[in-house]
Structures are given as structure tokens and as C-alpha cells.
The first five atom37 places (N, CA, C, CB, O) and aatype in JSON, in Angstrom:
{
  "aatype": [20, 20, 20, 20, 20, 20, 20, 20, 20, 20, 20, 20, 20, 20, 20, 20, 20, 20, 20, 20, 20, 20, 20, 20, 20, 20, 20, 20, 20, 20, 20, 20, 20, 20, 20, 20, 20, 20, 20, 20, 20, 20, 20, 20, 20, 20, 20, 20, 20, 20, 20, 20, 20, 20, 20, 20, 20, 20, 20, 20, 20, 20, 20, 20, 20, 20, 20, 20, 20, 20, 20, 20, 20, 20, 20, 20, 20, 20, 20, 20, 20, 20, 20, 20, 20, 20, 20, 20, 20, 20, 20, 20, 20, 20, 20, 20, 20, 20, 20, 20, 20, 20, 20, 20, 20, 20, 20],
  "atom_mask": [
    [1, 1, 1, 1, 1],
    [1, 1, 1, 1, 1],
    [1, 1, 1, 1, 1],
    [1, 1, 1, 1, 1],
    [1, 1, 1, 1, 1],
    [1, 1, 1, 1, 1],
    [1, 1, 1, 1, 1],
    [1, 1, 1, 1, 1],
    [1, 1, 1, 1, 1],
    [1, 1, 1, 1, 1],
    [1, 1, 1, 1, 1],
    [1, 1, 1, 1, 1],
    [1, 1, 1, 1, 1],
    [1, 1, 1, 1, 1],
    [1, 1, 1, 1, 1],
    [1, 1, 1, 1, 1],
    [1, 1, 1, 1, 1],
    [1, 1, 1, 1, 1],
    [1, 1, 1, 1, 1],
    [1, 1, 1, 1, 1],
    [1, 1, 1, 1, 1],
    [1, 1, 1, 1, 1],
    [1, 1, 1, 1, 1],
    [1, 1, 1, 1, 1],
    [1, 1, 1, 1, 1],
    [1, 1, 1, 1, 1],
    [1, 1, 1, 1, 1],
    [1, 1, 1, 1, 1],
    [1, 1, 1, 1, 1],
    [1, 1, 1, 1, 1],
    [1, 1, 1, 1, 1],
    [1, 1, 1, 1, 1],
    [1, 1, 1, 1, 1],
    [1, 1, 1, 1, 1],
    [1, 1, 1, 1, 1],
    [1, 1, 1, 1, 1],
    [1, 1, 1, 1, 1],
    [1, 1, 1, 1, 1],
    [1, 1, 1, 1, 1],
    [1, 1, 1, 1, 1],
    [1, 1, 1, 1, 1],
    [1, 1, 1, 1, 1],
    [1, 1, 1, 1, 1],
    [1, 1, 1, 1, 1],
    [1, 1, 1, 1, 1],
    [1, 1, 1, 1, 1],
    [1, 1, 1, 1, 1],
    [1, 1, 1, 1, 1],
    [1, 1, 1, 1, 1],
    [1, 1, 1, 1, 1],
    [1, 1, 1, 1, 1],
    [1, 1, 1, 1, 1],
    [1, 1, 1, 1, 1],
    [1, 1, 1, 1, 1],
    [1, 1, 1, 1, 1],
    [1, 1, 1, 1, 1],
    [1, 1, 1, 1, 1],
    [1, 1, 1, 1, 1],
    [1, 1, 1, 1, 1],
    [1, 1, 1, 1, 1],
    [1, 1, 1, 1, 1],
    [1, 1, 1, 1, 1],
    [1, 1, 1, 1, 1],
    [1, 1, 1, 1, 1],
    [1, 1, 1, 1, 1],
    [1, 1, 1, 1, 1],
    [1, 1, 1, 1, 1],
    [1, 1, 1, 1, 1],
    [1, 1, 1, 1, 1],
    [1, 1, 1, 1, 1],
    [1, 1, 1, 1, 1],
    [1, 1, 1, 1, 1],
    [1, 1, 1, 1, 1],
    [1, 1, 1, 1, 1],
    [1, 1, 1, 1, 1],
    [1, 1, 1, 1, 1],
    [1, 1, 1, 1, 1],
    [1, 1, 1, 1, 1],
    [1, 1, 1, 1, 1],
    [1, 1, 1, 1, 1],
    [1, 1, 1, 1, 1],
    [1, 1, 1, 1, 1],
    [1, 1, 1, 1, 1],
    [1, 1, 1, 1, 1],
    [1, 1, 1, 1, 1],
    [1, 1, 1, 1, 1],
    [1, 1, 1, 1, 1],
    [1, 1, 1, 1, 1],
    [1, 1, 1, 1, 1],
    [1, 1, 1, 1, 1],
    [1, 1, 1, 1, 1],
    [1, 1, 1, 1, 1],
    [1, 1, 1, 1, 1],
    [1, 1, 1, 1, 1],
    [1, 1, 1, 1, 1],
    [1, 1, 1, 1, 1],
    [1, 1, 1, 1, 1],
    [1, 1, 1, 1, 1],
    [1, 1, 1, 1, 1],
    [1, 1, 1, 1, 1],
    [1, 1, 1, 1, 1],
    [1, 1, 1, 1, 1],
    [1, 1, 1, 1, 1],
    [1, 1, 1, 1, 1],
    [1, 1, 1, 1, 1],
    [1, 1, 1, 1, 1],
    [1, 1, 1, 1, 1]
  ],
  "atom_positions": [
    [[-36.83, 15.21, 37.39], [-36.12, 16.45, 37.55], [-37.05, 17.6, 37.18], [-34.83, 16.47, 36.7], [-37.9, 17.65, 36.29]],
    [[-36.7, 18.49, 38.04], [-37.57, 19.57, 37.82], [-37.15, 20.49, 36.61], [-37.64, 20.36, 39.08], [-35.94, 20.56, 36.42]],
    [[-38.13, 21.36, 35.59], [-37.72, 21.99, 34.43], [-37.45, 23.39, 35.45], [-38.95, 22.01, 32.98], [-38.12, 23.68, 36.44]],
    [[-35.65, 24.56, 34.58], [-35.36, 25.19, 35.63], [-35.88, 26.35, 34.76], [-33.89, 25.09, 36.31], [-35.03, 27.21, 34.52]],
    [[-37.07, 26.55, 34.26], [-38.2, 27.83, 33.63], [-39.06, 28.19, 34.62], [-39.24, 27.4, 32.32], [-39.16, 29.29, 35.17]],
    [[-40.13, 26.5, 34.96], [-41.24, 26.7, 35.23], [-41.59, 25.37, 36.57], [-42.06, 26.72, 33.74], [-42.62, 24.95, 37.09]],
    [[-40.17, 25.06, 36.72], [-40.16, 24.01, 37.67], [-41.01, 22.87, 37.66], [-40.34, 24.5, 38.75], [-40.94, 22.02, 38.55]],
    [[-42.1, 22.76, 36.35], [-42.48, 21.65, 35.97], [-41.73, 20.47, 36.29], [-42.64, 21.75, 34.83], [-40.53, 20.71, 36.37]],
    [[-42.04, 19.3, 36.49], [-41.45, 17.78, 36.72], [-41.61, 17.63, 34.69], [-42.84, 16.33, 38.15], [-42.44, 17.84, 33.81]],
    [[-40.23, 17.15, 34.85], [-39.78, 16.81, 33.21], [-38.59, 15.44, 33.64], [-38.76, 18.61, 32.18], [-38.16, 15.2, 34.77]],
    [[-38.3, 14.76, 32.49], [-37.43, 13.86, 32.88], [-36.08, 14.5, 32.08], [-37.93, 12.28, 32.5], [-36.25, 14.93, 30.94]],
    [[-34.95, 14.54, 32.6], [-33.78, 14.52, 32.14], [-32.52, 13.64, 31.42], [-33.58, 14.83, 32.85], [-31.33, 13.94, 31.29]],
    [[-33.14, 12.66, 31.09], [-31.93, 11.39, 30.84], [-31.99, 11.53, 29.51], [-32.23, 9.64, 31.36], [-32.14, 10.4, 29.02]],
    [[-31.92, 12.67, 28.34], [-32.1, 12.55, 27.04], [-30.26, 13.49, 27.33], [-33.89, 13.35, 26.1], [-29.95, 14.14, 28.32]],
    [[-29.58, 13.28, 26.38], [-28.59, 14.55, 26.59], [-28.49, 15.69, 25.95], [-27.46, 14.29, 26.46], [-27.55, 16.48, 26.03]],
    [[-29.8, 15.84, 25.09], [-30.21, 16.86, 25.01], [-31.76, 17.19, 25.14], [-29.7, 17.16, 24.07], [-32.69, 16.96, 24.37]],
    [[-31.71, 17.68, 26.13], [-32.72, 17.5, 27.27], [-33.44, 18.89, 27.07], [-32.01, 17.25, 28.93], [-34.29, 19.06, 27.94]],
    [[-33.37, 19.91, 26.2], [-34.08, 20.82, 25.9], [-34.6, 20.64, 24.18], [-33.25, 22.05, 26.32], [-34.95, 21.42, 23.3]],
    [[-34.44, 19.4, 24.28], [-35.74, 19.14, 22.91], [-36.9, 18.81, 23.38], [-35.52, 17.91, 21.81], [-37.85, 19.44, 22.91]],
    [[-37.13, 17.97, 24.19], [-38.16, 17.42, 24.46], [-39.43, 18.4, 24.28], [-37.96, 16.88, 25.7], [-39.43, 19.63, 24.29]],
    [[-40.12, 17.81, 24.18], [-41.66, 18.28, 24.06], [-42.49, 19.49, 24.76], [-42.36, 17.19, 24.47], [-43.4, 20.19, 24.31]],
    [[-41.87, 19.5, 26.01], [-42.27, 20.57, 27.16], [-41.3, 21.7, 26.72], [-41.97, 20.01, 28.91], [-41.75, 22.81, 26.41]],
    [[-39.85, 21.39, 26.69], [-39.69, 22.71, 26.27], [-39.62, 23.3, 25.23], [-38.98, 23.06, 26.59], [-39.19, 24.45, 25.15]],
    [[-40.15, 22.41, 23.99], [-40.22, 22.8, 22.53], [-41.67, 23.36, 22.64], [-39.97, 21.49, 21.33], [-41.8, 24.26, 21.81]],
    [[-42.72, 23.18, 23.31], [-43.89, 23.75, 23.28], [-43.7, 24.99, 24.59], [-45.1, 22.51, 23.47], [-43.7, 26.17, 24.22]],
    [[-43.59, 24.79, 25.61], [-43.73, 25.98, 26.43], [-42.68, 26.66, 26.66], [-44.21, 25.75, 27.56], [-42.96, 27.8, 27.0]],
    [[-41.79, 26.49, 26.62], [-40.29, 27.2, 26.17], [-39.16, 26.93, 25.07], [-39.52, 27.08, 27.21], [-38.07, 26.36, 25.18]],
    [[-40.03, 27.75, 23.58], [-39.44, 27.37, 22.89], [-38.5, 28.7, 22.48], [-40.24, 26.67, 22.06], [-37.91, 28.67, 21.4]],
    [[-38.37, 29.72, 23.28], [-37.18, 30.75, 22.92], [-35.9, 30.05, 23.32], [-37.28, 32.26, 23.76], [-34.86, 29.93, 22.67]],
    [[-36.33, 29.44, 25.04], [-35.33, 28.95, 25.96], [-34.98, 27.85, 25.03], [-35.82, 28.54, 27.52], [-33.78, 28.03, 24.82]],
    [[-35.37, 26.79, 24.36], [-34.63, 25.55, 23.72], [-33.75, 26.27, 22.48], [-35.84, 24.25, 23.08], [-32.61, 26.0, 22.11]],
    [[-34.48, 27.06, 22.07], [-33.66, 27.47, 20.78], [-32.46, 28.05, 21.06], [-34.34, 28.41, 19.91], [-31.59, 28.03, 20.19]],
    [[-32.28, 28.54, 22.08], [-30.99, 29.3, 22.54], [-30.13, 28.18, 23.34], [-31.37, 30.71, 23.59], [-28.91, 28.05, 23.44]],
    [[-31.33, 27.34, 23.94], [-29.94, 26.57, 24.77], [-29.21, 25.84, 23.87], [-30.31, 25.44, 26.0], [-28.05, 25.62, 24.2]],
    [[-29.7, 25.27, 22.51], [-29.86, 24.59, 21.38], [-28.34, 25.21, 20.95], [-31.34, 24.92, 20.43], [-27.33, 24.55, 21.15]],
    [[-28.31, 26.78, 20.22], [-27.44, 27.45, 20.06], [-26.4, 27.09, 21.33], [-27.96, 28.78, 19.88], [-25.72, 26.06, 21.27]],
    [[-26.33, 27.98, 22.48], [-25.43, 27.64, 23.51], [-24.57, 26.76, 23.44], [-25.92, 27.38, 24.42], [-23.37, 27.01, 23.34]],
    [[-25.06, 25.64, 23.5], [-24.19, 24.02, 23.32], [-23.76, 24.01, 22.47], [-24.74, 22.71, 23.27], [-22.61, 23.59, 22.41]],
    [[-24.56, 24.59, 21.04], [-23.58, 24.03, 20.01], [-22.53, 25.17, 19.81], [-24.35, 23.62, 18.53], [-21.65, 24.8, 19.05]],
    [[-22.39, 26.19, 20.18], [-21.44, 27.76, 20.09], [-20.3, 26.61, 21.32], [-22.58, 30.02, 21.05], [-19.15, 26.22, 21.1]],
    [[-21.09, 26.37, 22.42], [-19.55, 25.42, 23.1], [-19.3, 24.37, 23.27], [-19.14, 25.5, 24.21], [-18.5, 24.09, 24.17]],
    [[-19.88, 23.33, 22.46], [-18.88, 22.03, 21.85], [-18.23, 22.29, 21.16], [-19.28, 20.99, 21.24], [-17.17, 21.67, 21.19]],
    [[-18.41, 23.33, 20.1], [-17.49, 23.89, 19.01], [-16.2, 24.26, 19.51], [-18.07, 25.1, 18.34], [-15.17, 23.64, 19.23]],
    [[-16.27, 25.66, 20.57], [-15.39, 26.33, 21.35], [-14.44, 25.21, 21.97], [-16.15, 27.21, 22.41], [-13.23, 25.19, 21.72]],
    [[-15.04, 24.32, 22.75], [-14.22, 23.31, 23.77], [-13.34, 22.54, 22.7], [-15.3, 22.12, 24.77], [-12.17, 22.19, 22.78]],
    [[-14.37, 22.37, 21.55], [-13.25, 21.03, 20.56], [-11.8, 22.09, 20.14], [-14.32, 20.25, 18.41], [-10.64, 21.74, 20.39]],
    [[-12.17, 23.39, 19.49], [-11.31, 23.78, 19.68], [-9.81, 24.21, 20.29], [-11.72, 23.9, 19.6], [-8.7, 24.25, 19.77]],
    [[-10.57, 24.67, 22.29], [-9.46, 24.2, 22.88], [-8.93, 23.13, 22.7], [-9.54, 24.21, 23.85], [-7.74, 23.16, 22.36]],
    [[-9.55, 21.88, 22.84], [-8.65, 20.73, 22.79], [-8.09, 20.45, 22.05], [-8.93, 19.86, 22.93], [-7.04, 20.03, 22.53]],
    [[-8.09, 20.36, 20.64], [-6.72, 20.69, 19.27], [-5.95, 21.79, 19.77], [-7.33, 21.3, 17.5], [-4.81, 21.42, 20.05]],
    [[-6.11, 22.74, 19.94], [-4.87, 23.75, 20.74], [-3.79, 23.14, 21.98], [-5.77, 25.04, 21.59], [-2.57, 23.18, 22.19]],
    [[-5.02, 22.58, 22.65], [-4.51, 22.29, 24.18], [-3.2, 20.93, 23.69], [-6.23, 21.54, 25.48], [-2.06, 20.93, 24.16]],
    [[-3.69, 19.97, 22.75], [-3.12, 19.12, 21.97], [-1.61, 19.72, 21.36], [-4.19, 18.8, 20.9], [-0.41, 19.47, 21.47]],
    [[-2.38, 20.56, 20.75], [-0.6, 20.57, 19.74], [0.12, 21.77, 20.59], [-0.69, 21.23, 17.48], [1.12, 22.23, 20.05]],
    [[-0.24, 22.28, 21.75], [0.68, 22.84, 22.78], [1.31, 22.22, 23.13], [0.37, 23.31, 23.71], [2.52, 22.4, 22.98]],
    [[0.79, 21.12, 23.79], [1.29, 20.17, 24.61], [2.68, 19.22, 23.91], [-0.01, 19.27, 24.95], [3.71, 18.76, 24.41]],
    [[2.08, 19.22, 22.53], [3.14, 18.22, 21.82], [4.17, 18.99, 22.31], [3.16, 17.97, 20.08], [4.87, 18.7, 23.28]],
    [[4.27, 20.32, 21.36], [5.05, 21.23, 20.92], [5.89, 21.51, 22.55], [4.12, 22.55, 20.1], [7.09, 21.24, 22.52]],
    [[5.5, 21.86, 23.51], [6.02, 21.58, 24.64], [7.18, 20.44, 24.9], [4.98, 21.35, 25.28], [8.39, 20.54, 25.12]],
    [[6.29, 19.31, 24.79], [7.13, 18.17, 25.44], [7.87, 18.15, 23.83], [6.14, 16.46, 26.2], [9.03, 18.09, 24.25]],
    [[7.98, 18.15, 22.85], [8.57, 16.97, 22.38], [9.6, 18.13, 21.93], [7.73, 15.79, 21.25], [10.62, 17.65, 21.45]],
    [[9.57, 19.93, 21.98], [10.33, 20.67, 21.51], [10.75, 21.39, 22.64], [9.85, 21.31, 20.5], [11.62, 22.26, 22.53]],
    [[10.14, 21.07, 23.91], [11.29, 21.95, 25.22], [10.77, 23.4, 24.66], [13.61, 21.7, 25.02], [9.62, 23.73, 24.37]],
    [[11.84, 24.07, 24.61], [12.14, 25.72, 24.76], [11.11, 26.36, 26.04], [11.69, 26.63, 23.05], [11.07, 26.16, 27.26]],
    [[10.18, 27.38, 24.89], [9.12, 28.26, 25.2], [7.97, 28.05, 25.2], [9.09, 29.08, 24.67], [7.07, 28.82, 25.53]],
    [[7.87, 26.68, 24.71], [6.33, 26.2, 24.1], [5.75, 25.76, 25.25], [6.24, 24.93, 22.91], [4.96, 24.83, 25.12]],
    [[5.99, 26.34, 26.7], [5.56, 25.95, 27.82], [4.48, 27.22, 27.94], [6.76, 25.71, 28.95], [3.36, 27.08, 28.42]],
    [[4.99, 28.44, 27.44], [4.44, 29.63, 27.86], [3.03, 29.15, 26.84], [5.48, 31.24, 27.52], [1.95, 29.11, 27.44]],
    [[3.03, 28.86, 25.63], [1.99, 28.6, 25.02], [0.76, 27.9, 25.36], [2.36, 28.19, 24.24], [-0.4, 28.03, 24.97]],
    [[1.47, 26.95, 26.4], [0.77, 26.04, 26.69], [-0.24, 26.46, 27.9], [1.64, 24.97, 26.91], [-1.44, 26.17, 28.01]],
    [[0.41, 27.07, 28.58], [0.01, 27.42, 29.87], [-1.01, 28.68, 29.41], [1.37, 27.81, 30.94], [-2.05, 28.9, 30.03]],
    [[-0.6, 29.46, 28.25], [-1.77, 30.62, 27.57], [-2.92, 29.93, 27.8], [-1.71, 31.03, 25.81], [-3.72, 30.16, 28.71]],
    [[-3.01, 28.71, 26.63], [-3.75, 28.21, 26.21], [-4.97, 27.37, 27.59], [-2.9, 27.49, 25.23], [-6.18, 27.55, 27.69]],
    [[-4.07, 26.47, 28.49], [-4.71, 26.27, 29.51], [-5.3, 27.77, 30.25], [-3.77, 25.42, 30.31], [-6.45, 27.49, 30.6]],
    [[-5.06, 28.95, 30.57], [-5.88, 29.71, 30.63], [-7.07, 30.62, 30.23], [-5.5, 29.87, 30.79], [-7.92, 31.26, 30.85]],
    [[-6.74, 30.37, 28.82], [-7.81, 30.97, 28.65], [-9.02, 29.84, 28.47], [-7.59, 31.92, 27.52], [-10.23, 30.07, 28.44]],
    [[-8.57, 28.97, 28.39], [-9.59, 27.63, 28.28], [-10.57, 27.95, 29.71], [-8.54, 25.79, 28.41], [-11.77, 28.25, 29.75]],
    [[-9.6, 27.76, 30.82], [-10.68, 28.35, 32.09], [-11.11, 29.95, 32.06], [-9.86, 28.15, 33.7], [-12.18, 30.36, 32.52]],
    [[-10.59, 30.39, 31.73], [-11.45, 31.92, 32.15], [-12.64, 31.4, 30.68], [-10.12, 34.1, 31.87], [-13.65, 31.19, 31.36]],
    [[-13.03, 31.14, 29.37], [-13.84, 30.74, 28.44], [-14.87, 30.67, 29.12], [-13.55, 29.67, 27.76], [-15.83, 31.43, 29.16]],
    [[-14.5, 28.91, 30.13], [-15.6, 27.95, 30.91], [-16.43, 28.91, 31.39], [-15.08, 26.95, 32.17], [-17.58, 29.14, 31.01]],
    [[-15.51, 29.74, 32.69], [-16.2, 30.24, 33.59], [-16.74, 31.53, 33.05], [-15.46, 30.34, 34.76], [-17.43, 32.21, 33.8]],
    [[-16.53, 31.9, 31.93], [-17.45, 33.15, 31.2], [-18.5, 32.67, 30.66], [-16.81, 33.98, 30.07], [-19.55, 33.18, 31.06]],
    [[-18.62, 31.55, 29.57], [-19.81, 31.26, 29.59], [-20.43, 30.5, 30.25], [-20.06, 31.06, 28.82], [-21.6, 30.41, 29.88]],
    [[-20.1, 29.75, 31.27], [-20.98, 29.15, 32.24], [-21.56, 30.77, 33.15], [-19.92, 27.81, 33.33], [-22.52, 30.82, 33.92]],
    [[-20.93, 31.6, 32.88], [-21.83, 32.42, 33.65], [-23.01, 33.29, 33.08], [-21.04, 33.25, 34.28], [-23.99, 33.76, 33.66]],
    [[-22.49, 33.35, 31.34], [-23.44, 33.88, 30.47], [-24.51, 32.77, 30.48], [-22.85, 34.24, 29.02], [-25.67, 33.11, 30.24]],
    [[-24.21, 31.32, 30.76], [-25.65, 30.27, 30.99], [-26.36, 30.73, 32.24], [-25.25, 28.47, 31.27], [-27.56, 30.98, 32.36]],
    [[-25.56, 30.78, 33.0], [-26.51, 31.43, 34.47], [-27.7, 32.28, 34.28], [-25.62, 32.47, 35.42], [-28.9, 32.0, 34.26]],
    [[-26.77, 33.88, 34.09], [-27.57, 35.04, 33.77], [-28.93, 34.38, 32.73], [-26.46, 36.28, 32.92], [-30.15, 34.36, 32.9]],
    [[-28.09, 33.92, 31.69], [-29.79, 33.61, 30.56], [-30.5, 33.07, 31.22], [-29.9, 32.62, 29.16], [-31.66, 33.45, 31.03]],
    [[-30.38, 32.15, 32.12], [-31.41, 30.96, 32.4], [-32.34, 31.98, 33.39], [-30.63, 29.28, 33.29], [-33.56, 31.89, 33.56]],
    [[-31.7, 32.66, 33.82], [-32.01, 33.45, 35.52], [-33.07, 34.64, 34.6], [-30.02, 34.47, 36.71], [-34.08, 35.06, 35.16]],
    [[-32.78, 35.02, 33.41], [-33.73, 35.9, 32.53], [-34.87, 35.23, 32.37], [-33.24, 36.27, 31.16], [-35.9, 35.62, 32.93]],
    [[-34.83, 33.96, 31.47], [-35.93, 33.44, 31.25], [-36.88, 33.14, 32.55], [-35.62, 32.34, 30.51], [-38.09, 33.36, 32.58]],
    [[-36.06, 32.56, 33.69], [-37.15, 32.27, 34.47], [-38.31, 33.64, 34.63], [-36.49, 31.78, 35.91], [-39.52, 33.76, 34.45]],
    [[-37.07, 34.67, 35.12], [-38.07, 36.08, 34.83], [-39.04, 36.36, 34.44], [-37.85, 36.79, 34.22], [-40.02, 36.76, 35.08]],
    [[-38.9, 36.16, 33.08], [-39.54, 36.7, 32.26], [-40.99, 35.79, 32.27], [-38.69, 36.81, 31.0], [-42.07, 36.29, 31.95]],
    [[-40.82, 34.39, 32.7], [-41.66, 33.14, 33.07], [-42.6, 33.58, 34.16], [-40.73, 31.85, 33.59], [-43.82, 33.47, 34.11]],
    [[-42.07, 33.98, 34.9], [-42.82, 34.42, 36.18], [-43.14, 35.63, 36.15], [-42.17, 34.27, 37.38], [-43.44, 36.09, 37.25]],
    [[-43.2, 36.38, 35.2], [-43.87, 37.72, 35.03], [-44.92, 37.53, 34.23], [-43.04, 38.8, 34.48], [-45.87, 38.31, 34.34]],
    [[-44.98, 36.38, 33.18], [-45.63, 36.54, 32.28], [-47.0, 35.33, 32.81], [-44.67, 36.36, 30.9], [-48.16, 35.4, 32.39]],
    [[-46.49, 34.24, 33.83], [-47.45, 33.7, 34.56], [-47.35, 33.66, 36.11], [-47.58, 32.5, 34.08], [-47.1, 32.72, 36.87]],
    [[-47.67, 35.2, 36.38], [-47.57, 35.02, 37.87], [-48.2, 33.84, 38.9], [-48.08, 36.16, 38.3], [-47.68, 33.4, 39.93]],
    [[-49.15, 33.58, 38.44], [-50.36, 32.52, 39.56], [-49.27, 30.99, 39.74], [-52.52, 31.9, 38.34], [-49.41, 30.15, 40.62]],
    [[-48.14, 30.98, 38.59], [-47.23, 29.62, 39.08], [-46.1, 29.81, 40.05], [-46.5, 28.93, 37.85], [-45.24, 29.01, 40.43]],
    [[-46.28, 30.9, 40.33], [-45.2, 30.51, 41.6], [-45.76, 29.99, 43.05], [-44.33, 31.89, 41.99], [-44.97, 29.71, 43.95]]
  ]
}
């Protein structure tokens, strides 16, 4: 798989795949942040899912209103995703930038 900085050939089958060696030496702003990233949203996601959890109980096993909660909760869970999957975009789309400004002759 190609690295998405410098399009180097890197292998990907680690699951955390921005330790490795290439990008701890030639992109080590980009690992440290993607580093952060993941861990800011495994945190976030575990979160939803204890929410998404005791909505759901609270729903089924108490009826009323606890539908409206639930359904909050399933939304903002997707608008989250798709905000920071887009704040991953933009960063990644910086660094390459900044990659290819700083070594033009690799493109």
C-alpha cells in the first residue's frame, strides 16, 4: 500500500499503521497527530456506544419518550463521524501539501 504523504510503498497490515518506521522517521508530525486522532476517536465512539446503550435500554424497557433520546443520540453519533472523518480528510490533504512543497522533485 501506498503511504498517503509521500506515496512511498509501505505495508499496511499493522492496525496501527502510522507507527511504523517510515512514518515515525519521515512523517513524524503526521504520526503524532494521527496517533492523537484515533485516540481523541476511540474515546469519542466508546462513548457513543455507552450512550447509544443505555438509550436504547431506557427506550425499550421504559417506552415513553426515551425514543426521542435515543434517536438524539443516534444523530449526533453520525453528524460526529462525518465531522471528523472530514477533519481527517482536510489534515491528511494539508500534510500532503505541505510534503510536496517542501520536496517538490517527488512528485
Amino acid at each position: 500500500m501506498a503511504c498517503p504523504i509521500c506515496r512511498e510503498k509501505v505495508s499496511r497490515n499493522a492496525f496501527r499503521w502510522w507507527r511504523q518506521d517510515h512514518y515515525l522517521s519521515l512523517h513524524a508530525e503526521f504520526a503524532k497527530w494521527m496517533g492523537r486522532w484515533m485516540r481523541d476517536f476511540l474515546v469519542i465512539i466508546f462513548m457513543f456506544v455507552i450512550a447509544s446503550i443505555l438509550s436504547e435500554y431506557l427506550w425499550l424497557s421504559h417506552g415513553s419518550s426515551y425514543w426521542v433520546l435515543a434517536g438524539i443520540v443516534t444523530l449526533w453519533f453520525i453528524g460526529f463521524v462525518v465531522y471528523d472523518v472530514e477533519i481527517l480528510r482536510r489534515t491528511r490533504k494539508r500534510f500532503v501539501r505541505e510534503w510536496r512543497e517542501s520536496h517538490p522533485s517527488s512528485e
